[in-house]
PyMOL Python script that loads the backbone (N, CA, C, O; Angstrom):
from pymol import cmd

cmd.read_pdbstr("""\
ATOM      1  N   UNK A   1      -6.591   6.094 -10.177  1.00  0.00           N
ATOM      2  CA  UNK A   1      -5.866   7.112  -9.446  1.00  0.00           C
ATOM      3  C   UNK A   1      -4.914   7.801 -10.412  1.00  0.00           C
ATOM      4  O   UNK A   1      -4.181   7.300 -11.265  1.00  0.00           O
ATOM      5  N   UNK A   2      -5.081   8.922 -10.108  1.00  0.00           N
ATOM      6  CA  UNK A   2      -3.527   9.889 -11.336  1.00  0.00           C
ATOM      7  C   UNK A   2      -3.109  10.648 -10.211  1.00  0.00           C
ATOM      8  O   UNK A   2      -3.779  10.902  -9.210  1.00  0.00           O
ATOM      9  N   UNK A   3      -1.994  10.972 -10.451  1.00  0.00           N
ATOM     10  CA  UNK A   3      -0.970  11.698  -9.915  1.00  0.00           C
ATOM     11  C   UNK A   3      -0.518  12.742 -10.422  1.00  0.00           C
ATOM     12  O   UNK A   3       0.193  12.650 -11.423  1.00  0.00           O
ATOM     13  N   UNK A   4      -0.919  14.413  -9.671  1.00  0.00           N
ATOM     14  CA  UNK A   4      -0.926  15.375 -10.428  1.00  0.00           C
ATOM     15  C   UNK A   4       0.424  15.885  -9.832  1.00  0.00           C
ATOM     16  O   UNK A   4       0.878  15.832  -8.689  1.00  0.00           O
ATOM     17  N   UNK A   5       0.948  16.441 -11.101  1.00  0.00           N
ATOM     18  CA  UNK A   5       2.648  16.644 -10.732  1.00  0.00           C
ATOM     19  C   UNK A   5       2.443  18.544 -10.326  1.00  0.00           C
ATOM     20  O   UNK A   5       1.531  19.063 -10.970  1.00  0.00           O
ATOM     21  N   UNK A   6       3.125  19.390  -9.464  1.00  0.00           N
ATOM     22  CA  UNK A   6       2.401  20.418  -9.289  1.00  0.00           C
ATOM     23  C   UNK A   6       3.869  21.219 -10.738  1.00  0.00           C
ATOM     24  O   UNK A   6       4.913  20.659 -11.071  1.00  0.00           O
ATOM     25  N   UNK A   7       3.195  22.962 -11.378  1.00  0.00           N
ATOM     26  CA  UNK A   7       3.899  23.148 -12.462  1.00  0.00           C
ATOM     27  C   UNK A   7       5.289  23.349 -11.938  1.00  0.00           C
ATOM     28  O   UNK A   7       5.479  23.465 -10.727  1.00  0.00           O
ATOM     29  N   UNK A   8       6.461  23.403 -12.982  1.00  0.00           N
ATOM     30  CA  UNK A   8       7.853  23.819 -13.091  1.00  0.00           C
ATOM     31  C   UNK A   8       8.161  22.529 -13.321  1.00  0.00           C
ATOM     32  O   UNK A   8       7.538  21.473 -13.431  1.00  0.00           O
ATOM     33  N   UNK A   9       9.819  23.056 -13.387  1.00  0.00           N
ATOM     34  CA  UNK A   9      11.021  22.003 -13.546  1.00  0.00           C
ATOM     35  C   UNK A   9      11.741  21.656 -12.804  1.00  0.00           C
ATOM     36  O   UNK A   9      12.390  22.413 -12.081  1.00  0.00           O
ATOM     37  N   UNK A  10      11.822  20.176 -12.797  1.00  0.00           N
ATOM     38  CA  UNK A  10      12.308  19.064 -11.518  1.00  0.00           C
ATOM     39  C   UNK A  10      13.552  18.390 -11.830  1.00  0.00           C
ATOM     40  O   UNK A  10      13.749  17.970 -12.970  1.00  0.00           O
ATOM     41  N   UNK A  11      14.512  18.237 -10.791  1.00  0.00           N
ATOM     42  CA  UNK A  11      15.971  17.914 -11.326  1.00  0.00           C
ATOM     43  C   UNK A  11      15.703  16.209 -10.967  1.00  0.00           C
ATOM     44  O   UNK A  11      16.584  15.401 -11.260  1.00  0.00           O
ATOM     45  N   UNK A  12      14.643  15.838 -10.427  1.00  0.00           N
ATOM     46  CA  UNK A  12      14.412  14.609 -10.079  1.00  0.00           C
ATOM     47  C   UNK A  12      13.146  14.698  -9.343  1.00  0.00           C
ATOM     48  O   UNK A  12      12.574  15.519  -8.626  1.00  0.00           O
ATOM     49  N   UNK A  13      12.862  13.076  -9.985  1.00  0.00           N
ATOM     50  CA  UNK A  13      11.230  12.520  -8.562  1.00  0.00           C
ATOM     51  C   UNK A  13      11.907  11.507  -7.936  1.00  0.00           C
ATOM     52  O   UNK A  13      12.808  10.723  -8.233  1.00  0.00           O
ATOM     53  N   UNK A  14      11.164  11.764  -6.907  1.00  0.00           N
ATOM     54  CA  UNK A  14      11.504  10.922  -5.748  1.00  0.00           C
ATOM     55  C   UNK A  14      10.152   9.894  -5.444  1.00  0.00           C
ATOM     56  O   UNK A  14       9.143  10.318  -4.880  1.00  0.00           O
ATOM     57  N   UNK A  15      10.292   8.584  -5.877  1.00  0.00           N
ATOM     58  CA  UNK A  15       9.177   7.591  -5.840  1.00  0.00           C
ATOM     59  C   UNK A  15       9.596   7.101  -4.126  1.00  0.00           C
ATOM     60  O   UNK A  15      10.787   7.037  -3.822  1.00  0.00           O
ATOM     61  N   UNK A  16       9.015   6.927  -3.570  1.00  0.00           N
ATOM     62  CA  UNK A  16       8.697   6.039  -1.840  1.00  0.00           C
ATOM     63  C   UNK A  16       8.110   5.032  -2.218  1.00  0.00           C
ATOM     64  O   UNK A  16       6.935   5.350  -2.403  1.00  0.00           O
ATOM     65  N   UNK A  17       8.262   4.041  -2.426  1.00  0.00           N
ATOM     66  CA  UNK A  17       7.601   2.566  -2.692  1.00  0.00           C
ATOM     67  C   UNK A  17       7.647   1.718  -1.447  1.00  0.00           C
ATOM     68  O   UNK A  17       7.004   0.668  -1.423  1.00  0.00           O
ATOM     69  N   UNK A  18       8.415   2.129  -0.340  1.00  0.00           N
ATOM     70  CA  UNK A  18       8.451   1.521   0.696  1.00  0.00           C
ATOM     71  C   UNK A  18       8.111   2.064   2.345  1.00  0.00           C
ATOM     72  O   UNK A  18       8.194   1.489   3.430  1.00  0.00           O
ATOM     73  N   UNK A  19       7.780   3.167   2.027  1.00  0.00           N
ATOM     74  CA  UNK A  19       7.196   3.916   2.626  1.00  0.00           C
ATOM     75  C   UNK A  19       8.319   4.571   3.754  1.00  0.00           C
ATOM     76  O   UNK A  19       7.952   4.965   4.861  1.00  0.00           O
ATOM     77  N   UNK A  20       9.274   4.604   3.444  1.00  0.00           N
ATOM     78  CA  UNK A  20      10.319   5.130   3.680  1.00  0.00           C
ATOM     79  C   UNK A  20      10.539   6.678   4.607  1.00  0.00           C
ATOM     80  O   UNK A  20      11.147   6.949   5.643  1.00  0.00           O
ATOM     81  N   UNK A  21       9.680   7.509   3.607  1.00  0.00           N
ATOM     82  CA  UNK A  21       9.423   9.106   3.718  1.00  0.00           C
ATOM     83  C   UNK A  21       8.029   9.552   4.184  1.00  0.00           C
ATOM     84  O   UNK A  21       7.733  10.517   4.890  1.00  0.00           O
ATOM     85  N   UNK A  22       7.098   8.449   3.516  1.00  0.00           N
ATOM     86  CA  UNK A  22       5.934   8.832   3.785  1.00  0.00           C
ATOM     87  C   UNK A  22       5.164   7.501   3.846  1.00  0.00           C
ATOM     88  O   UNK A  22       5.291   6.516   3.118  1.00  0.00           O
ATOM     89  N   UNK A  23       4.119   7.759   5.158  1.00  0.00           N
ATOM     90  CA  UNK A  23       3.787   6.392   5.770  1.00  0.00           C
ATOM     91  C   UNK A  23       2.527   6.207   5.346  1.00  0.00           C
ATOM     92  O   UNK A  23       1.434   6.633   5.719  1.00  0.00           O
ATOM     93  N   UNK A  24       3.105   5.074   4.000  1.00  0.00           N
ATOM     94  CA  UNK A  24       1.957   4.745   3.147  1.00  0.00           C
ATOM     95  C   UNK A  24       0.956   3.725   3.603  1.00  0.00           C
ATOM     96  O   UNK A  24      -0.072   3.558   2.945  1.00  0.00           O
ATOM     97  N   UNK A  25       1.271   2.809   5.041  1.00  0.00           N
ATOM     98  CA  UNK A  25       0.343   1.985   5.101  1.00  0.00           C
ATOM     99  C   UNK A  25      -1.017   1.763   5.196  1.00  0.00           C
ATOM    100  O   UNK A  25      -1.619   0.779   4.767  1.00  0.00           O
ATOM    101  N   UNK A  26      -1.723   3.229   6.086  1.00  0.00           N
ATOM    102  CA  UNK A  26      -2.278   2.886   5.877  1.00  0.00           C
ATOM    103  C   UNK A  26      -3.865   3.152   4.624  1.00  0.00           C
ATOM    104  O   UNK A  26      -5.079   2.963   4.705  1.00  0.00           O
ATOM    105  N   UNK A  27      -2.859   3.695   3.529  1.00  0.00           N
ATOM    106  CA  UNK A  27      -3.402   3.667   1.922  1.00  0.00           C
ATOM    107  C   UNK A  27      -2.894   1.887   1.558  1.00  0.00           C
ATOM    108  O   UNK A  27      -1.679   1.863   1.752  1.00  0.00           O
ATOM    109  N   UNK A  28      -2.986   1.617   1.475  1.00  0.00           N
ATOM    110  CA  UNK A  28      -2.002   0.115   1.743  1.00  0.00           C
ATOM    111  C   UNK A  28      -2.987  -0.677   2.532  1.00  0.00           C
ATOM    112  O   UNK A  28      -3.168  -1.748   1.953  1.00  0.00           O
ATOM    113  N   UNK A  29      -3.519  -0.608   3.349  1.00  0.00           N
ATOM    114  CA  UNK A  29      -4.178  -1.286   4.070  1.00  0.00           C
ATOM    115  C   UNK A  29      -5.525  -1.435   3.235  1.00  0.00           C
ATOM    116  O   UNK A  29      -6.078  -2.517   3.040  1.00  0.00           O
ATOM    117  N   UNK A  30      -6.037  -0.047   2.706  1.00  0.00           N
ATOM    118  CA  UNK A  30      -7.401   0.164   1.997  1.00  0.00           C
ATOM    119  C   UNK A  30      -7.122  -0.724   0.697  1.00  0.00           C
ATOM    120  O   UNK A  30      -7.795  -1.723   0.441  1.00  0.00           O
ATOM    121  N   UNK A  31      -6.053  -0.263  -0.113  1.00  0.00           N
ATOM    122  CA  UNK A  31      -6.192  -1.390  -1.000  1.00  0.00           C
ATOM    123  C   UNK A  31      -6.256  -2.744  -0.761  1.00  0.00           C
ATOM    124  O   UNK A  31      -7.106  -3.454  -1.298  1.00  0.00           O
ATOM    125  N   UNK A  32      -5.436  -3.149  -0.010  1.00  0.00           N
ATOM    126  CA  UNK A  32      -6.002  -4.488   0.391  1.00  0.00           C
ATOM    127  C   UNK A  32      -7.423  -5.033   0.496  1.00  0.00           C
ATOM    128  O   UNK A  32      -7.863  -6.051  -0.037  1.00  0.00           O
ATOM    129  N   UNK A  33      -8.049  -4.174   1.274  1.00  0.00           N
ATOM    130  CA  UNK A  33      -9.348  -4.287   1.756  1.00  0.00           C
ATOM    131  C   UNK A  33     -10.287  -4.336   0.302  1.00  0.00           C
ATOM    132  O   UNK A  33     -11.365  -4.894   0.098  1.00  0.00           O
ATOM    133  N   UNK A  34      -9.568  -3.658  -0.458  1.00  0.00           N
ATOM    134  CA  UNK A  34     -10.771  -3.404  -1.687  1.00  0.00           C
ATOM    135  C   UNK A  34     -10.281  -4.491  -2.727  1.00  0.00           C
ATOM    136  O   UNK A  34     -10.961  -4.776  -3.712  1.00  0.00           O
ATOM    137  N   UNK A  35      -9.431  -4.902  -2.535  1.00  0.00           N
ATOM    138  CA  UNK A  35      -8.652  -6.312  -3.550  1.00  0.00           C
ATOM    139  C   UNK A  35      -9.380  -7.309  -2.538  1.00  0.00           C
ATOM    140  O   UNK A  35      -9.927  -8.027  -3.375  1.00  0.00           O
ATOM    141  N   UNK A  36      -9.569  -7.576  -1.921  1.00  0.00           N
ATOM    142  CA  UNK A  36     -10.413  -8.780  -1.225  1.00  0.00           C
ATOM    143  C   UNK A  36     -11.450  -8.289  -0.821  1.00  0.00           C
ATOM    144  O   UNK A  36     -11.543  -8.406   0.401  1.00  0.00           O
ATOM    145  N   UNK A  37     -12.477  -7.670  -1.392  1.00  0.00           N
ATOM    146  CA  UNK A  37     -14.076  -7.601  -0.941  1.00  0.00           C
ATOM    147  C   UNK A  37     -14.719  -7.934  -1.741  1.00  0.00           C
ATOM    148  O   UNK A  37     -15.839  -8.066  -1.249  1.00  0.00           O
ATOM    149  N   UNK A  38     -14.741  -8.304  -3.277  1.00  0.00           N
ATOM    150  CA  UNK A  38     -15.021  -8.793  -4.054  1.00  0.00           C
ATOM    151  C   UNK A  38     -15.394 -10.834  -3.883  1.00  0.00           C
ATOM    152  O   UNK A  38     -16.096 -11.573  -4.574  1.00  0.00           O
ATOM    153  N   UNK A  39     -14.614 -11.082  -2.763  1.00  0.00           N
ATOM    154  CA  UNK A  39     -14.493 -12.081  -2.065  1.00  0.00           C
ATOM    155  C   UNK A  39     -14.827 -12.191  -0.862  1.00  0.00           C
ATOM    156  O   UNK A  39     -14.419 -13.103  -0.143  1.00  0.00           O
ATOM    157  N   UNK A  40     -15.739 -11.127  -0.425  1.00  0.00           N
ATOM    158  CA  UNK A  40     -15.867 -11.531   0.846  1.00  0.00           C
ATOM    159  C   UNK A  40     -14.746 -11.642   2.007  1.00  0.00           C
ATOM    160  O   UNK A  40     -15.083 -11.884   3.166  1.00  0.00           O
ATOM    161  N   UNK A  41     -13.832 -11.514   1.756  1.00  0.00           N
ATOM    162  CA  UNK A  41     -12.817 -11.909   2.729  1.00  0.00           C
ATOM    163  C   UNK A  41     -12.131 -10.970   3.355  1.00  0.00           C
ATOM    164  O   UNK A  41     -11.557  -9.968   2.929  1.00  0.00           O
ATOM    165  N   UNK A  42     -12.304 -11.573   4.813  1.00  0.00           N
ATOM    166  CA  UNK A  42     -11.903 -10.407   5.390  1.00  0.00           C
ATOM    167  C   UNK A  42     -10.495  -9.954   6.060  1.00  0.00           C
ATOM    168  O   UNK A  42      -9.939 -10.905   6.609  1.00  0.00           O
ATOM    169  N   UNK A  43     -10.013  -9.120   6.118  1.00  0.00           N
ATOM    170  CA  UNK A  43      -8.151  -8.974   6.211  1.00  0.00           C
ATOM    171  C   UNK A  43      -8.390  -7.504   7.417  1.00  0.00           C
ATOM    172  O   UNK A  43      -8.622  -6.336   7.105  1.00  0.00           O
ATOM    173  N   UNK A  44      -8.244  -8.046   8.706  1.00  0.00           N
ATOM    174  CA  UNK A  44      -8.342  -7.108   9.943  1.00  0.00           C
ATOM    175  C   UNK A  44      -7.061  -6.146   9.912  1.00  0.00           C
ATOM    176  O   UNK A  44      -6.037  -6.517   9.339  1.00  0.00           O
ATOM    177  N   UNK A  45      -7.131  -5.103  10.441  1.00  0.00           N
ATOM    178  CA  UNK A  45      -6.042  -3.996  10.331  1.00  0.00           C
ATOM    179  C   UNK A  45      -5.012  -4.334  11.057  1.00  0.00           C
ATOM    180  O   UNK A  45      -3.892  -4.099  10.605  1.00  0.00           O
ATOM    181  N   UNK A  46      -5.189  -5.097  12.623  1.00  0.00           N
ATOM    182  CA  UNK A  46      -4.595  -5.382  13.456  1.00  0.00           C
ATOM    183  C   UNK A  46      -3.305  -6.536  12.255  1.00  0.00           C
ATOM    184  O   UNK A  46      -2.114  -6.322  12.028  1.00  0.00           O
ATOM    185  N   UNK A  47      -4.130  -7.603  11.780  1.00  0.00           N
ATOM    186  CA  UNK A  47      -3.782  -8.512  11.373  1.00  0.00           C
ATOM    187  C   UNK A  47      -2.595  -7.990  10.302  1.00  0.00           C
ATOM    188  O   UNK A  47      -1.396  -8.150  10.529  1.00  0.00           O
ATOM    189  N   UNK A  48      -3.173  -7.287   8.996  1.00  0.00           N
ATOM    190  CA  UNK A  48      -1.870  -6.527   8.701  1.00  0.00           C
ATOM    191  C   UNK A  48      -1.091  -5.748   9.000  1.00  0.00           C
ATOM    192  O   UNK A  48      -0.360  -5.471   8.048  1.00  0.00           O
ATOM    193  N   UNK A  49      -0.876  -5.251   9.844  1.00  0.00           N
ATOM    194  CA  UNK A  49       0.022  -4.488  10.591  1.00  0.00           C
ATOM    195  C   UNK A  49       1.165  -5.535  11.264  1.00  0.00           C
ATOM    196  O   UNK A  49       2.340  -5.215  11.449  1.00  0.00           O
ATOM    197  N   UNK A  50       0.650  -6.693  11.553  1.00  0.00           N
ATOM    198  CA  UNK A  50       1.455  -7.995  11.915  1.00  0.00           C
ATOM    199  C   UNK A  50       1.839  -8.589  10.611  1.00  0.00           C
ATOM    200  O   UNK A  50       2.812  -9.313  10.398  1.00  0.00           O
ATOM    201  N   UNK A  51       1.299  -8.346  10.105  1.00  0.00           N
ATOM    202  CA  UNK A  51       2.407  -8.933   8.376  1.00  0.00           C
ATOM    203  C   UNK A  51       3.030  -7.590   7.849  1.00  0.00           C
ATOM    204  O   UNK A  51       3.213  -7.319   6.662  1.00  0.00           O
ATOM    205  N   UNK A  52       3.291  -6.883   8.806  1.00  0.00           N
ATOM    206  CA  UNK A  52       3.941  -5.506   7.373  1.00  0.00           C
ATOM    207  C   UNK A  52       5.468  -6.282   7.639  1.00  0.00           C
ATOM    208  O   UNK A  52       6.081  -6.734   8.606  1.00  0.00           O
ATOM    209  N   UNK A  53       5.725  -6.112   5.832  1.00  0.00           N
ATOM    210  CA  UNK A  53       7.359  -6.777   5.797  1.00  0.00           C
ATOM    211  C   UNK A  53       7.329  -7.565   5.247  1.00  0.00           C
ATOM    212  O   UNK A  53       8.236  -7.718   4.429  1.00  0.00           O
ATOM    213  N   UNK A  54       6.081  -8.736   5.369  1.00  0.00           N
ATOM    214  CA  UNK A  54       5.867 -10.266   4.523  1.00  0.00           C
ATOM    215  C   UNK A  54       5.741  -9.823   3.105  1.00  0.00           C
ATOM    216  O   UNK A  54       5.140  -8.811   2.742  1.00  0.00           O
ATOM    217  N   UNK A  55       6.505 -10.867   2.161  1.00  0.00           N
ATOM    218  CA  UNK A  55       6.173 -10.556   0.980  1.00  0.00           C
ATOM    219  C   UNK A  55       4.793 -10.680   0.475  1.00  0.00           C
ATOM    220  O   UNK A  55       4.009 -11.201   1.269  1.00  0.00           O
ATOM    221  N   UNK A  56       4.227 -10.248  -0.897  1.00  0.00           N
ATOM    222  CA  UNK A  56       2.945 -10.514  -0.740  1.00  0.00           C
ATOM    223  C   UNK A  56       2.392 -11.789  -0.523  1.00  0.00           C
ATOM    224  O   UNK A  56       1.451 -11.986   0.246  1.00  0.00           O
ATOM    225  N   UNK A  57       3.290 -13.171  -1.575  1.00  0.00           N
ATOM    226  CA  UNK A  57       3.137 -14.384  -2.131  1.00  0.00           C
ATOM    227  C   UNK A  57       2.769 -14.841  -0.208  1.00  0.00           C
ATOM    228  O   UNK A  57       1.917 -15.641   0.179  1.00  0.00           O
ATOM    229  N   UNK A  58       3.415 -14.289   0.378  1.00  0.00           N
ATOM    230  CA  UNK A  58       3.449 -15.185   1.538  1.00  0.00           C
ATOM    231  C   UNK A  58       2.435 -14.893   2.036  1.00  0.00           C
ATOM    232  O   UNK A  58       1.871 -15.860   2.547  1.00  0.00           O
ATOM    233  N   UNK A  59       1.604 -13.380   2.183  1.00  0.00           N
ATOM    234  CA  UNK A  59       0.273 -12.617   2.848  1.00  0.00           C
ATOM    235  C   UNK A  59      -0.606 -13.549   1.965  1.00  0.00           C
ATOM    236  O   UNK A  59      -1.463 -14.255   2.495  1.00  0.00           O
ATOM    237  N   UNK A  60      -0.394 -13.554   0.605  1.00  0.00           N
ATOM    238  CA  UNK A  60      -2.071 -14.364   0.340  1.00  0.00           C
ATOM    239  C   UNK A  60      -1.314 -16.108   0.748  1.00  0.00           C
ATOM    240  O   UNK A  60      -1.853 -16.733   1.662  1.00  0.00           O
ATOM    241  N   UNK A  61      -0.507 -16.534   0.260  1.00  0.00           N
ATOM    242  CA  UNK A  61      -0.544 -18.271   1.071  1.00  0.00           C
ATOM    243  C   UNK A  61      -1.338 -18.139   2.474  1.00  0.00           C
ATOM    244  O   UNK A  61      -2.357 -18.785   2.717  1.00  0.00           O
ATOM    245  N   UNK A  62      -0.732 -17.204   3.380  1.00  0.00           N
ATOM    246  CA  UNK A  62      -1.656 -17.170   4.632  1.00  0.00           C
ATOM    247  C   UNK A  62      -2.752 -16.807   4.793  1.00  0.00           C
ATOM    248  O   UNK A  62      -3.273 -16.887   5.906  1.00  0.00           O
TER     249      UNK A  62
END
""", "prot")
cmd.dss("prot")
cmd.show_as("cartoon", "prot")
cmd.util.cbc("prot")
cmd.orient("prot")
């Protein structure tokens, strides 16, 4: 994935890592899905949507 910056000059970026501004989950959800298919394993939408908030360490222990 790249991230195309559009042209001019910016007095600042504004990163959302928490989805704060913009509701990243469910891009968030797909990665998940594609980090565990390689494994077969399956991670329901319902199901993460009930862990949004858990750290990760704790989403894969469970």
């Amino acid at each position: 994935m790249t991230l195309s910056l559009p042209e001019g000059e910016f007095q600042a970026y504004l990163f959302d890592c928490d989805g704060t501004i913009a509701d990243s989950m469910p891009l968030h959800y797909i990665a998940w899905r594609n980090a565990l298919a390689p494994w077969n394993c399956s991670f329901s939408e319902d199901l993460f949507y009930a862990w949004a908030g858990f750290a990760v360490a704790k989403i894969i222990s469970l």
